[in-house]
N, C-alpha and C positions, 0 to 999 in steps of 0.2 A: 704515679706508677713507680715503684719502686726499681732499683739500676738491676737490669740485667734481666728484667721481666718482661713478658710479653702481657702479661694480665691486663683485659682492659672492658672497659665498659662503652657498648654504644647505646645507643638513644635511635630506634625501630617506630618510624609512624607508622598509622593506618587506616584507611578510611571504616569508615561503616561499611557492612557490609562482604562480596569478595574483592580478596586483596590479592597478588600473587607474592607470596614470601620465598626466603632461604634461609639457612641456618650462618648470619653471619660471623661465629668464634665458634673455637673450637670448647665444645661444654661437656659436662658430665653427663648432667639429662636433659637429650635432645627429644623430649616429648613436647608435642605442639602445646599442650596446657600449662607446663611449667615456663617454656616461653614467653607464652603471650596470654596473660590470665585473662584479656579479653575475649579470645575466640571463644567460637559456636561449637559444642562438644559436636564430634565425630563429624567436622564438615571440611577435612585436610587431605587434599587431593593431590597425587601424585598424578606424572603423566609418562607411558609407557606404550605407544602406541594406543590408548586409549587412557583414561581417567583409573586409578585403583583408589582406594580407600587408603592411610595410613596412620598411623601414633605417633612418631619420630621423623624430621628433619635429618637429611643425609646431606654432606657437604656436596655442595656442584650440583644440587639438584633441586628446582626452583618446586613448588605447590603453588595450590588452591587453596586458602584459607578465607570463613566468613567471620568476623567481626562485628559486634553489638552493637559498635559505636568507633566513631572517630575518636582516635588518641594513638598513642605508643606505648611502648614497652621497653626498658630498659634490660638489655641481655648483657653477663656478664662472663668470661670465660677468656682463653687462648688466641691472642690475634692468628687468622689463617694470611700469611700473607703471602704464597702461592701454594695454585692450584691448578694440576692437570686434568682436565674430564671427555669421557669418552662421548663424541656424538655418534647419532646416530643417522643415516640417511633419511632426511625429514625434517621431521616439525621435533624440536627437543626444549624438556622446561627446564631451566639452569638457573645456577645460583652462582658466586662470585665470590672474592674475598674480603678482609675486613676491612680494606679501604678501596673508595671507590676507582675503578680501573675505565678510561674513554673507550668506547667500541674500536677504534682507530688502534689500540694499544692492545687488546686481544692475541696472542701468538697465535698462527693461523699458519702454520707451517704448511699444510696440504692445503689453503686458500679452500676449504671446504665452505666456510658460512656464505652465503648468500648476500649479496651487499645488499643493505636495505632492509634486513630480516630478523634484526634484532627486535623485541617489542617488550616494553612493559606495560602494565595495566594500573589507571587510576579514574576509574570508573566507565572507562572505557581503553581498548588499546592504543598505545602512542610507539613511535618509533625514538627509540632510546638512544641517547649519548653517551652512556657509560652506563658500567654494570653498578649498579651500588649497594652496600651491604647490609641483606636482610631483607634483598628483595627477589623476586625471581621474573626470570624472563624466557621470551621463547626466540629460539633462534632457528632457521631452517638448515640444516647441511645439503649438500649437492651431492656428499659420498659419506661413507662410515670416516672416523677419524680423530684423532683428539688436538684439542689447543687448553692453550696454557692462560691463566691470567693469575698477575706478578708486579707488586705495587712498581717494583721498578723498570718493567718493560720500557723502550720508547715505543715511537708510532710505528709500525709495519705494516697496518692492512693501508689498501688507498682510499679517500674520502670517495664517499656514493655520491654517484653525480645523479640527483633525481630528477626526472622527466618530465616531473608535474607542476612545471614551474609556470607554465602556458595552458594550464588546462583548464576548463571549468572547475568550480568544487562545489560540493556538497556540504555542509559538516551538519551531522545530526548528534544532538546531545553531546556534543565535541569531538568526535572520530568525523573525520576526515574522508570522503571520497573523491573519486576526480572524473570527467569524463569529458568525452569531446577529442581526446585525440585519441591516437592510432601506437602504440608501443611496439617494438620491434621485437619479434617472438622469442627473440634470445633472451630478452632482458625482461621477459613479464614476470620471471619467478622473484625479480625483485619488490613484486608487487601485490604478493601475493599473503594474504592474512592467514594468524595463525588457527587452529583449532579452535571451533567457540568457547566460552568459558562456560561454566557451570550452568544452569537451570538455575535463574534467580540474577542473573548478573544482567548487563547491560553489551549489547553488543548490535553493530550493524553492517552490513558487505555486498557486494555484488554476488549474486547466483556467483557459483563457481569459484569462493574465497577468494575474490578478487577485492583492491579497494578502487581502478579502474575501467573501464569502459567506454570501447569507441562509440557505437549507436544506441540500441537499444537496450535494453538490457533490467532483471530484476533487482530489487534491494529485499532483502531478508533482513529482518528486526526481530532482534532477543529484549524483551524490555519490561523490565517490574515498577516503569512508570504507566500511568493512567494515555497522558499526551506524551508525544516529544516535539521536541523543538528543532524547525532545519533554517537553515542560513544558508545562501547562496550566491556565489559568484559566479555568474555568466560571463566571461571575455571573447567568447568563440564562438558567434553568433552563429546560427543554426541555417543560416541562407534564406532567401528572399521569400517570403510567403510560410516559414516554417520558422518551427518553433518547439522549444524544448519543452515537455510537459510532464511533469509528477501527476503519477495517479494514484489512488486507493482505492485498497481493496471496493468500498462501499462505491466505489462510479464517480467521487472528485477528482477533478482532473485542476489542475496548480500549473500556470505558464511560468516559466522561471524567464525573466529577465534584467538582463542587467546584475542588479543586488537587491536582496532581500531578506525577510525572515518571516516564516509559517507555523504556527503552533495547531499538529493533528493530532488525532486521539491515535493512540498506537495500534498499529494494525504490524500482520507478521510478515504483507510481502506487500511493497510497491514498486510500479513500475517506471521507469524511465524511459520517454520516447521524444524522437526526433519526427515530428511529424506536420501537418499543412492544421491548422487551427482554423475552419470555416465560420465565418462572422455567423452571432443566431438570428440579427434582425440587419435589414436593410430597411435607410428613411430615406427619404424624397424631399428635399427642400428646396425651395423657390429657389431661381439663381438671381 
């Protein structure tokens, strides 16, 4: 890098498939094809209160992009190394600057985000540690407002203390559910997932874009697999004669105890119940 330039080149992965991107430097032509010469022509989704259609990457504002194949791309242009962006009250898809900034480091002057409500996607959603460049994320606000990200912020927001330390979990094709306790109604918007992704993507939630649930309650499955695969940790035993049970749609019913793992054919709703599991045979043996 030559003295006194900002010019610089990063190295952008990406899975097959949808990916959520950003325009990590500041570039001449910010058209998604000259980007990333692997993308799917016209499969570059903004998010505005719903999904638009787009051709160009705008700074601070995260997409939808489908890819052919796993790899990267090499972008080359302006390091951005801060950025003010407006939210908006809700679910927002954001992007970040040319080096990676911790969620914890974010300016948050109106404390608008939502602790817990940052997410990035890598084949499914995860709750993110930092923003990093060239990717996009969704973050939830609590009011209209802007914050800042600035490679040399320190920390200002406070670490999320999450709930779900003690709770059952779920994780199907690696997202994460939880269920078995009871969250306290102030704090469930910490809990709360973002917008599904595209038609074609991979995704999974409680009725109600939740990723927990005290009793009952459905699971909604977006999936362009055949099976998925669930894992499960029971800690929070369901009480004496009951029992936690996964159902599908087709009338299998799956006791979760303890730990395990299930491979079903993908269905679009299953259920989750706390409920008395009635033995189907009773035997008689000599005593």
């Amino acid at each position: 890098v030559a003295e006194g330039s900002s010019e610089m080149t990063l190295e952008i992965t990406h899975l097959e498939g949808w990916n959520m991107v950003g325009l990590p430097l500041s570039v001449e032509d910010a058209s998604y094809g000259t980007l990333f010469t692997d993308a799917v022509d016209e499969t570059l989704y903004g998010f505005d209160g719903s999904y638009y259609g787009s051709d160009v990457l705008e700074a601070g504002n995260g997409y939808w992009l489908v890819f052919t194949n796993d790899g990267s791309a090499d972008i080359s242009g302006e390091a951005i190394t801060s950025l003010t962006i407006s939210l908006s009250e809700g679910w927002n898809l954001i992007a970040g600057i040319s080096s990676s900034v911790p969620v914890e480091s974010i300016s948050d002057p109106g404390g608008i985000i939502v602790s817990g409500t940052i997410y990035g996607y890598s084949s499914s959603y995860y709750n993110a540690d930092a923003i990093e460049p060239g990717k996009g994320y969704w973050a939830n606000a609590s009011a209209d407002g802007d914050v800042t990200f600035d490679e040399g912020l320190a920390r200002s927001r406070p670490v999320f203390e999450d709930m779900t330390a003690g709770a059952n979990r779920l994780t199907i094709n690696g997202q994460d559910l939880y269920f078995g306790i009871d969250i306290p109604a102030d704090k469930m918007m910490s809990y709360r997932l973002p917008p599904k992704p595209p038609s074609g993507a991979f995704d999974v939630r409680f009725k109600g874009n939740t990723k927990i649930r005290g009793k009952n309650s459905e699971i909604e499955v977006m999936s362009p697999y055949e099976t998925i695969t669930i894992s499960y940790d029971v800690v929070l035993d369901a009480g004496e004669y009951m029992h936690w049970v996964l159902g599908t749609g087709s009338g299998e019913e799956y006791i979760l105890e303890q730990d395990g793992e299930i491979t079903v054919p993908t269905e679009e709703t299953f259920t989750l119940e706390r409920k008395a599991v009635v033995p189907i045979a009773y035997a008689l043996h000599q005593n």
